[in-house]
C-alpha positions in Angstrom: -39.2 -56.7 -98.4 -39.8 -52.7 -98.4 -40.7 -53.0 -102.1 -42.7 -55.9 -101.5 -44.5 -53.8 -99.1 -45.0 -51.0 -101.3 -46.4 -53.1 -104.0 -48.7 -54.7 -101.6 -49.9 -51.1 -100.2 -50.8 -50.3 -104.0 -52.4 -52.7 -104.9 -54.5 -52.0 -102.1 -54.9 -48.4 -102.8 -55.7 -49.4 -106.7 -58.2 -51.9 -105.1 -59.9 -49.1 -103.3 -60.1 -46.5 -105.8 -61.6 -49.0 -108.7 -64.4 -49.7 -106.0 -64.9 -46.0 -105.0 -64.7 -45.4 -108.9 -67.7 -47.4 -109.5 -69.9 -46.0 -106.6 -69.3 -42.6 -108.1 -70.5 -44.4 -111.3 -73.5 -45.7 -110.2 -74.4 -42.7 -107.9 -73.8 -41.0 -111.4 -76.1 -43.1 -112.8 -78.9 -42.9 -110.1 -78.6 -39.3 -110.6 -78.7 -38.9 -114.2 -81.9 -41.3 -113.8 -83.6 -39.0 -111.4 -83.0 -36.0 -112.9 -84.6 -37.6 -116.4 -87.4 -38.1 -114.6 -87.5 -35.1 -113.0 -87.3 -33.7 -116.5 -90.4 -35.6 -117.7 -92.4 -34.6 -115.5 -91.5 -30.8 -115.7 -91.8 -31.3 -119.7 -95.9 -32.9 -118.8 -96.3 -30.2 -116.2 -95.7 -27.5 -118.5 -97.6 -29.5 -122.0 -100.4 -29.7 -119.7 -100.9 -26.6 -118.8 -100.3 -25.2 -122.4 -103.0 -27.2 -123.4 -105.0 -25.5 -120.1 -104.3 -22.2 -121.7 -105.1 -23.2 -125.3 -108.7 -24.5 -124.5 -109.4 -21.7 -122.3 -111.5 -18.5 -124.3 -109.0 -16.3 -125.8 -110.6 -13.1 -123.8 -110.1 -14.9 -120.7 -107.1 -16.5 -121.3 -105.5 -12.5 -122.8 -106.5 -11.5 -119.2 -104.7 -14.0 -117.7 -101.7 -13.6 -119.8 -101.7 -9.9 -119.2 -100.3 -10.8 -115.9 -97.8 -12.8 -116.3 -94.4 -11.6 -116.9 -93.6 -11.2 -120.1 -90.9 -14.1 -120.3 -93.5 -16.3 -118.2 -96.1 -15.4 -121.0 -93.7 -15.6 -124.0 -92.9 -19.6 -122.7 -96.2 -20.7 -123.0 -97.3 -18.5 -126.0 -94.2 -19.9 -127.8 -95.4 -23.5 -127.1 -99.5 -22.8 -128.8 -100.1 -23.5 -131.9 -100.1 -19.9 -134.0 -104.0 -19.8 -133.7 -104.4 -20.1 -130.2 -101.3 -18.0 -129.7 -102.4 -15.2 -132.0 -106.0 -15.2 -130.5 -104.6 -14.6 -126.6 -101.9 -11.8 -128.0 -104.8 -10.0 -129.5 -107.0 -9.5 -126.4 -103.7 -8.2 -124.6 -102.9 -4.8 -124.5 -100.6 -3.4 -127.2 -97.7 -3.0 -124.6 -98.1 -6.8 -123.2 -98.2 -8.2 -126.4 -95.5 -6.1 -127.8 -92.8 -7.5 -124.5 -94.4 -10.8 -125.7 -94.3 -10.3 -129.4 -90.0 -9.0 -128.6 -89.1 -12.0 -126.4 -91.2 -14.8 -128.5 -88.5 -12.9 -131.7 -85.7 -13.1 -129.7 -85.5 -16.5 -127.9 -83.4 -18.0 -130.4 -81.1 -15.2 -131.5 -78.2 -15.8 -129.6 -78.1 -19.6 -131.4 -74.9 -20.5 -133.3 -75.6 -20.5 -136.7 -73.3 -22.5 -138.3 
């Protein structure tokens, strides 16, 4: 009867964690989904305004870019197309476009290489 019991009590148990296991799956799930989307709409976010920056006069846009941080600065610079980039880091001053010019040179350096 005791084993009976015991069998009976695990199957249970097993019952419960296959059912907890698939809430944690779809929670999972729901997450993964939201955070895509979150994603997105970071990825738009930051697209659009490159484009903002890429339309805007190079003098003004230099100006702007002169006070960003340089890392700030290097994200978006890195994302222009080379004309619109090059036209912004030559209305910065030397020393902005220089900690631009290091970090856009360095973002991928620590990449494996096969």
């Amino acid at each position: 009867m005791a084993l009976k019991d015991r069998l009976a009590a695990l199957a249970l148990a097993d019952q419960a964690i296959e059912i907890r296991l698939a809430k944690l799956a779809e929670a999972e799930a729901s997450l993964n989904e939201t955070l895509a989307r979150a994603d997105g709409a970071a990825e738009a976010d930051l697209t659009r305004l490159t484009e903002v920056y890429q339309t805007m006069k190079p003098k003004d846009a230099a100006a702007l870019f002169s006070t960003m941080a340089p890392e700030f600065a290097s994200g978006f610079l890195g994302r222009m197309r080379p004309d619109s980039a090059a036209a912004i880091l030559s209305g910065m001053t030397p020393e902005s476009a220089y900690a631009v010019s290091a970090l856009l040179a360095g973002r991928n350096a620590n990449v494996p290489k096969n």
